[in-house]
MIDOSE-1310 file (N, C-alpha, C; in nm, 2 decimals, decimal comma, always signed):
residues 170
xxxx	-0,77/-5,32/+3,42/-0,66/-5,25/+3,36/-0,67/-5,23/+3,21; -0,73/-5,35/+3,13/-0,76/-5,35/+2,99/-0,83/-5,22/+2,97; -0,94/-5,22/+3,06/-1,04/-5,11/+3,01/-0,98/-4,98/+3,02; -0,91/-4,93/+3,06/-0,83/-4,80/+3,07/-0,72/-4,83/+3,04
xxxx	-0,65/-4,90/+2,95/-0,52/-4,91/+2,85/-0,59/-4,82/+2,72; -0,70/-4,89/+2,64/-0,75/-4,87/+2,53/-0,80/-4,74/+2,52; -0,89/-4,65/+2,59/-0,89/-4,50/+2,62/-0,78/-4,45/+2,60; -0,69/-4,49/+2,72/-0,56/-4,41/+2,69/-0,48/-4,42/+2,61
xxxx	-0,49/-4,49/+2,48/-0,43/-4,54/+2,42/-0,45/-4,37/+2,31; -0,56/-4,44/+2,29/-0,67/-4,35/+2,19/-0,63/-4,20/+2,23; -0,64/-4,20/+2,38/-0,65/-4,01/+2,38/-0,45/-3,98/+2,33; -0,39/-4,07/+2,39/-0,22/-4,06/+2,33/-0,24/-4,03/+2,17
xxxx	-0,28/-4,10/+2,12/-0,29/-4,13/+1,99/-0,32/-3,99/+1,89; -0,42/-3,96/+1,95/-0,53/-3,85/+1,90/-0,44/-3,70/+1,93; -0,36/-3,70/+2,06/-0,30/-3,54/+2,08/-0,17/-3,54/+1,99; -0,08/-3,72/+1,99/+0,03/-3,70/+1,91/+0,03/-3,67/+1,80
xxxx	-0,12/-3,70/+1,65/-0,15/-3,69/+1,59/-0,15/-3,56/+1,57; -0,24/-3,49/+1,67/-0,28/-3,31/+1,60/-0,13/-3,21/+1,67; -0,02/-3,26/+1,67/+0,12/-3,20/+1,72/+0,14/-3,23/+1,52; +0,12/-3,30/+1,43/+0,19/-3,35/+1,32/+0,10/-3,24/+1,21
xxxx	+0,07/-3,20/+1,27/-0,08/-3,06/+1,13/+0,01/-3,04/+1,10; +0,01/-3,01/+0,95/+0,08/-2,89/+0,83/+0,04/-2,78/+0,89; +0,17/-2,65/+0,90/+0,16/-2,59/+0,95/+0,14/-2,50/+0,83; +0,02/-2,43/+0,79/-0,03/-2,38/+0,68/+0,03/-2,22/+0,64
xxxx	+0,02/-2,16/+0,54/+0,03/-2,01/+0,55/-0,06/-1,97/+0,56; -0,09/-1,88/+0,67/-0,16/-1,77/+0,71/-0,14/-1,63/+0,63; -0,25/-1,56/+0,64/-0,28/-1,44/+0,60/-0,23/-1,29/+0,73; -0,13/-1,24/+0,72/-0,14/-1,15/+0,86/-0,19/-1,03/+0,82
xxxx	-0,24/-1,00/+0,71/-0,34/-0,85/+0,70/-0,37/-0,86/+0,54; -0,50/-0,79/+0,56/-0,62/-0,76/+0,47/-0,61/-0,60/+0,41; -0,66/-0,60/+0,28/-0,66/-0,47/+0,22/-0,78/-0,42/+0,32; -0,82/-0,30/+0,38/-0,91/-0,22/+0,42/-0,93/-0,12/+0,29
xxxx	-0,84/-0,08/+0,28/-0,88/+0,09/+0,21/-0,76/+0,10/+0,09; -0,79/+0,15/-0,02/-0,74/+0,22/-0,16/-0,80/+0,34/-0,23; -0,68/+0,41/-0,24/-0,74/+0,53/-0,31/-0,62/+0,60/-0,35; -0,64/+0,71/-0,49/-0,55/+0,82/-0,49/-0,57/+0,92/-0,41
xxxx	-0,41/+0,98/-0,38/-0,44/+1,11/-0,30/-0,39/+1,19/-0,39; -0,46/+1,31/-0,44/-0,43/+1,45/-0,48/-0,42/+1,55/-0,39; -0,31/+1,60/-0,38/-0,27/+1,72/-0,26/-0,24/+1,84/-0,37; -0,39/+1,93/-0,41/-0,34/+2,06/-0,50/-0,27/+2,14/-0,43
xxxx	-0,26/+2,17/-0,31/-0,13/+2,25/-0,29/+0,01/+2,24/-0,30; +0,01/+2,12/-0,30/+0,16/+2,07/-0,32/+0,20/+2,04/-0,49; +0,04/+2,01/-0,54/+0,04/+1,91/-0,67/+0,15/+1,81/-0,69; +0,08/+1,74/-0,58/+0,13/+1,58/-0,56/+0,03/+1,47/-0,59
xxxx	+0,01/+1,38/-0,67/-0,06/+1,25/-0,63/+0,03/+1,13/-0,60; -0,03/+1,04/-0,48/+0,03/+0,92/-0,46/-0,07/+0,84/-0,41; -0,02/+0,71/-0,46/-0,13/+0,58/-0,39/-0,11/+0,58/-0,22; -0,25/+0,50/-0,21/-0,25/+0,52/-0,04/-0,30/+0,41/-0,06
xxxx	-0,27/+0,30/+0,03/-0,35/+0,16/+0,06/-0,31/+0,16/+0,18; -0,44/+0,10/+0,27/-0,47/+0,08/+0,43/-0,46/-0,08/+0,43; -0,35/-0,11/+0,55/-0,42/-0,24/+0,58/-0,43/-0,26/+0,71; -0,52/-0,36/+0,73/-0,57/-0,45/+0,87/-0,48/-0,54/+0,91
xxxx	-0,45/-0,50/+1,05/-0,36/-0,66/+1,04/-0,46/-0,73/+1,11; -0,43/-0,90/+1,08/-0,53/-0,98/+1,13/-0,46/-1,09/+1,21; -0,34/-1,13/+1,22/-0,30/-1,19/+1,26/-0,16/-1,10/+1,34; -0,09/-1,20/+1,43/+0,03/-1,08/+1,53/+0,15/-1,14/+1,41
xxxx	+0,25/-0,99/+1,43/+0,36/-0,93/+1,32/+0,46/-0,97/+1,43; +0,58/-1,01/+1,37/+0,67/-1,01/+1,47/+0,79/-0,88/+1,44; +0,83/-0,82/+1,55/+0,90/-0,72/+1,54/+1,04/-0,77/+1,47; +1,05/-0,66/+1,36/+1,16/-0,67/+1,25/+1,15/-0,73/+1,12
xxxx	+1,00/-0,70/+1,11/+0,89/-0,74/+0,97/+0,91/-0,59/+0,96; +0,90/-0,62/+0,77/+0,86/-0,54/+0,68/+0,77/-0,58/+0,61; +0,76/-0,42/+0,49/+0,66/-0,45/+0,40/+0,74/-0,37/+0,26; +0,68/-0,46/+0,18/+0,77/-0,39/+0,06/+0,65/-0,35/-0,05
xxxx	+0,61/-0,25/-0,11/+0,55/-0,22/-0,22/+0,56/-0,18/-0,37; +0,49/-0,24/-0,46/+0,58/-0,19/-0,61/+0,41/-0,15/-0,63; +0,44/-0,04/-0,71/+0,30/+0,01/-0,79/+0,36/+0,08/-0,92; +0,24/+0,04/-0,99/+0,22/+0,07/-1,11/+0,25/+0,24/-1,15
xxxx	+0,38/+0,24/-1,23/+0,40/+0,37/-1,27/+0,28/+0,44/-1,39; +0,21/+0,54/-1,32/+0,10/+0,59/-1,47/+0,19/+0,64/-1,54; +0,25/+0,71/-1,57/+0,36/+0,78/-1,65/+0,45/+0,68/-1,75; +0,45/+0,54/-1,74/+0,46/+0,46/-1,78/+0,66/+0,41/-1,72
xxxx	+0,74/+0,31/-1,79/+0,82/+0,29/-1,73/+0,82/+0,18/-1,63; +0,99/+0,20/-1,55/+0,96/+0,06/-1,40/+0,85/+0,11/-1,31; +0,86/+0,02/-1,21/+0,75/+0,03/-1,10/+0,83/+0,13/-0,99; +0,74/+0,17/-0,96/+0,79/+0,26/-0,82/+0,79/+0,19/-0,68
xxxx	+0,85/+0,16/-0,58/+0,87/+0,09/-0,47/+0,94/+0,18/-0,36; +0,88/+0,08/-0,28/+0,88/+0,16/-0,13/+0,89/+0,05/-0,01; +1,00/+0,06/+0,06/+0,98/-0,02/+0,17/+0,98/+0,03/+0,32; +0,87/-0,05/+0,41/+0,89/+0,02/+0,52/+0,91/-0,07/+0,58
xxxx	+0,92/-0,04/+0,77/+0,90/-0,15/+0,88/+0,81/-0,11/+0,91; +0,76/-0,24/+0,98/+0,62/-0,27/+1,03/+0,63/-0,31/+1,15; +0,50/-0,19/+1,23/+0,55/-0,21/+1,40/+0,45/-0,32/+1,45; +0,48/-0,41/+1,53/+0,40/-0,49/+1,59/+0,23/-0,48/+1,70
xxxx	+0,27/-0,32/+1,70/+0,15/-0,29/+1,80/+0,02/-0,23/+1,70; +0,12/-0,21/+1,60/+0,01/-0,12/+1,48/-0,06/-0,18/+1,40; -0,22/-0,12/+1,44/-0,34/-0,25/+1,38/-0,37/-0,23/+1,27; -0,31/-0,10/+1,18/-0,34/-0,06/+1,07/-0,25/-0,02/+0,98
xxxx	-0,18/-0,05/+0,89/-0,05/-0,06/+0,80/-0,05/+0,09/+0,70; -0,08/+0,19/+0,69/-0,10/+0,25/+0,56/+0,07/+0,25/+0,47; +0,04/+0,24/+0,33/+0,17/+0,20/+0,25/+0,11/+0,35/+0,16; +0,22/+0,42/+0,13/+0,17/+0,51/+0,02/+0,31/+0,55/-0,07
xxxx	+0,26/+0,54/-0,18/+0,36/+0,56/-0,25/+0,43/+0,69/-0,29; +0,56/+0,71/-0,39/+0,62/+0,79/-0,41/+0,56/+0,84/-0,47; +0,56/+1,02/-0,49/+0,49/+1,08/-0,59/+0,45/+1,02/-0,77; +0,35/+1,04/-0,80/+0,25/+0,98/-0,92/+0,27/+1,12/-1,01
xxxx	+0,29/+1,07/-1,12/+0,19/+1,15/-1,23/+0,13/+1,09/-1,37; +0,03/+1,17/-1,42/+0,00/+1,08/-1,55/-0,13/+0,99/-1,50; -0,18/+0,98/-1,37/-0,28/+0,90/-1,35/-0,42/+0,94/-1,40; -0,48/+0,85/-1,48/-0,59/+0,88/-1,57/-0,71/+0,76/-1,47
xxxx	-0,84/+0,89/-1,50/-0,97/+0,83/-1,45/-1,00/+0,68/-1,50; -1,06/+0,61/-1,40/-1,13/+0,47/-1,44/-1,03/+0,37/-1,48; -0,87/+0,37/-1,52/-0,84/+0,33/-1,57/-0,75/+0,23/-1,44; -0,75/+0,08/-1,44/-0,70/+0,03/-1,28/-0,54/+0,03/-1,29
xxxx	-0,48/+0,06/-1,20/-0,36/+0,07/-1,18/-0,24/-0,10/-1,12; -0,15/-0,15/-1,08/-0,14/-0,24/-1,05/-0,03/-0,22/-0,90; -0,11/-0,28/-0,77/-0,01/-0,30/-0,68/+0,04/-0,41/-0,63; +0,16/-0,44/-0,57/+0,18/-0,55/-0,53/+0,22/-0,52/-0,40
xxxx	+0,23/-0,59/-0,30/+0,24/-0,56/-0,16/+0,28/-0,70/-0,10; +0,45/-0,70/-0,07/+0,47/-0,84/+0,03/+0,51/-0,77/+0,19; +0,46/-0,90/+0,22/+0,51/-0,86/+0,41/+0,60/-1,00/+0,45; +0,70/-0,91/+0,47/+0,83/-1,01/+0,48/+0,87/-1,06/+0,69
xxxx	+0,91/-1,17/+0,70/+0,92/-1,15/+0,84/+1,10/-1,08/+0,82; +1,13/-1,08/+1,00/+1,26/-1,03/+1,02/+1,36/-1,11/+0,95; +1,35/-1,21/+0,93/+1,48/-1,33/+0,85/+1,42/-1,28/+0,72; +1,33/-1,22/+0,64/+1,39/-1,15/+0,52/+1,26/-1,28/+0,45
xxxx	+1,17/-1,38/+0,48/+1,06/-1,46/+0,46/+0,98/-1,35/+0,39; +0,92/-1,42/+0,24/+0,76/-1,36/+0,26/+0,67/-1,40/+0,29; +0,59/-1,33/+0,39/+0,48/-1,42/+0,51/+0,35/-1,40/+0,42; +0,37/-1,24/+0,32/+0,23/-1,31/+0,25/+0,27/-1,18/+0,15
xxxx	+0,19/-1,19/-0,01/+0,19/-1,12/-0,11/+0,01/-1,12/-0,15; +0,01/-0,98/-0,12/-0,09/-0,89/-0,14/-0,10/-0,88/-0,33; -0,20/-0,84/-0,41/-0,20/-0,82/-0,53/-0,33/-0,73/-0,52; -0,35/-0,63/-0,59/-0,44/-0,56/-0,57/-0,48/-0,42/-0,70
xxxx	-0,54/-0,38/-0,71/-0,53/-0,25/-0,81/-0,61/-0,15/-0,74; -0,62/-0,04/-0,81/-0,66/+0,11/-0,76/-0,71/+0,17/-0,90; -0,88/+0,21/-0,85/-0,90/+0,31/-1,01/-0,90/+0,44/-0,93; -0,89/+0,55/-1,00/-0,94/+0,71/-0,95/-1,04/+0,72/-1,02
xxxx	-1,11/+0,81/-0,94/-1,25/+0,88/-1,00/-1,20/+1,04/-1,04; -1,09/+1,03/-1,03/-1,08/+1,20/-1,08/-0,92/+1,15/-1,17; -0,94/+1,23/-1,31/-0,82/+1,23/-1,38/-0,72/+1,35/-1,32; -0,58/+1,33/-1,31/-0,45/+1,40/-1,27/-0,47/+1,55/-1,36
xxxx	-0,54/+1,50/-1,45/-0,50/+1,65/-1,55/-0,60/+1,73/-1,50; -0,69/+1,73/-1,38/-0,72/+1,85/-1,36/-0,68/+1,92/-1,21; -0,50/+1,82/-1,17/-0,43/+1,86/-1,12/-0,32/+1,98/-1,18; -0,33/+2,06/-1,14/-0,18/+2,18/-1,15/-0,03/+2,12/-1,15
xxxx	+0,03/+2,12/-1,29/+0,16/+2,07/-1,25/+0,25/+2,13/-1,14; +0,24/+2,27/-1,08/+0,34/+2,35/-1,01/+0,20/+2,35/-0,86; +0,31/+2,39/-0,80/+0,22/+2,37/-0,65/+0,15/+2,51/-0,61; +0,05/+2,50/-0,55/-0,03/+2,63/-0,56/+0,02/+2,74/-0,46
xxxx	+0,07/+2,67/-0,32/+0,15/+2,78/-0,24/+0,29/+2,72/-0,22; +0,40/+2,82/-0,17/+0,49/+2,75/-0,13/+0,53/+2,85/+0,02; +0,63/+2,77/+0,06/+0,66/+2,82/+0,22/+0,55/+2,77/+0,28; +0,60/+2,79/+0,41/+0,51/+2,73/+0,61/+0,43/+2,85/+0,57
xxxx	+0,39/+2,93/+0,51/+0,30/+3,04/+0,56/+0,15/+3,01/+0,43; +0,17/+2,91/+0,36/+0,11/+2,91/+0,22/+0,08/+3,04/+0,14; +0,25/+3,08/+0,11/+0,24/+3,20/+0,04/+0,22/+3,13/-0,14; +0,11/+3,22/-0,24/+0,06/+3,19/-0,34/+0,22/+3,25/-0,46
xxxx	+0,24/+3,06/-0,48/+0,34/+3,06/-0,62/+0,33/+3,14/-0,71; +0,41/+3,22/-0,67/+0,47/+3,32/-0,81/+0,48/+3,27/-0,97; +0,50/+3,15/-0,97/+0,53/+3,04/-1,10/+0,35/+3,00/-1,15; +0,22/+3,03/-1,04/+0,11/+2,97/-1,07/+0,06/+3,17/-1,09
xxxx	+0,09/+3,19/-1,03/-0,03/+3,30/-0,96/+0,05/+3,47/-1,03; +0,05/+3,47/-1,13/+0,14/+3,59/-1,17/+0,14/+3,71/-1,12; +0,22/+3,78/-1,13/+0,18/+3,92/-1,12/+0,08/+4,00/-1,18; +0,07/+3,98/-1,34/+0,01/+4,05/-1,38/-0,18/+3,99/-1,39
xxxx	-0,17/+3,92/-1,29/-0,28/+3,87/-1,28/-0,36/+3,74/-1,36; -0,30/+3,68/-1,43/-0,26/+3,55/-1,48/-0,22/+3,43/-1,38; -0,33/+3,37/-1,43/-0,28/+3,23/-1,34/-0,20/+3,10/-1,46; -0,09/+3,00/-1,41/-0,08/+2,88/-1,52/-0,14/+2,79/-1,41
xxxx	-0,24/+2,74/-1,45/-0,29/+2,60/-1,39/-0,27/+2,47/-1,46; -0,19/+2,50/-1,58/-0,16/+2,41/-1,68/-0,14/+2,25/-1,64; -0,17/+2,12/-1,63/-0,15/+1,99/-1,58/+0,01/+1,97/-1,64; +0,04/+1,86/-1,58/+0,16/+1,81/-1,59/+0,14/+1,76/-1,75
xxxx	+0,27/+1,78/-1,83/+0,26/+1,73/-1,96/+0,34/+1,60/-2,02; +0,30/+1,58/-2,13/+0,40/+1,43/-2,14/+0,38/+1,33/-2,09; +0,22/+1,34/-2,09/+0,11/+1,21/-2,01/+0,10/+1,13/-2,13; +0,15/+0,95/-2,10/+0,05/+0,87/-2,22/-0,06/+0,84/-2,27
xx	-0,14/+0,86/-2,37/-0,29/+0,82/-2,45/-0,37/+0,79/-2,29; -0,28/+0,68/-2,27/-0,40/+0,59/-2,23/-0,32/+0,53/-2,06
């Protein structure tokens, strides 16, 4: 009976133990992808960041984003919900202007559970390879038919392709 008390003692011992783990924070998604989008027909830019989820989201999680205003000023923010089945997150922000080449931008990114927790804080930046100013301030068509802006495309045969103005230095 001695000889199988002491085993059993040990294997009790050993499962009660690993029930006591610190229950650690986990990571539930990874940056995949960053980039600016320029849409010249609309002459819009906004941040785009992709993410992976890597661990399971519980339904009634969000995600909240603040990025860096180029134009200078507060941050711009955006919140969405996050669906549980979706393996890939894209967050993209509110219309940009003022964004200058090479220069990094600042995002922050938390994912909150449904009780309003943050389950984890993303930090990240964004450079472009293309400066805004050789975006069109006015959008190049307007209407469902991509009829050519009257305000870009004149009559008299004159185009303003002019960039948005009142950009800072730097």
């Amino acid at each position: 009976m001695k000889g199988i008390t002491i085993p059993l003692l040990a294997i009790t011992t050993v499962l009660g133990l690993s029930g006591c783990q610190r229950d650690e924070p986990r990571d539930v998604a990874k940056v995949s992808g960053r980039m600016f989008v320029f849409n010249y027909r609309v002459a819009i830019a906004t941040y785009l960041v992709t993410l992976q989820r890597i661990a399971p989201i519980r339904d009634g999680s969000t995600l909240e984003a603040s990025f860096e205003n180029p134009r200078g000023g507060t941050e711009l923010t955006t919140r969405e919900k996050i669906f549980p089945a979706d393996e890939k997150i894209a967050v993209q922000s509110p219309p940009v202007e003022c964004v200058k080449q090479d220069r990094p931008y600042k995002i922050t990114i938390r994912i909150k559970g449904p009780e309003g927790n943050v389950l984890q804080t993303i930090e990240t930046t964004i450079r472009s390879d293309t400066d805004q100013s050789l975006l069109p301030a006015k959008p190049l068509t307007v209407g469902p038919l991509y009829t050519p802006n009257p305000d870009v495309f004149k009559a008299d045969g004159t185009t303003d392709m002019r960039p948005v103005e009142g950009c800072p230095a730097s």
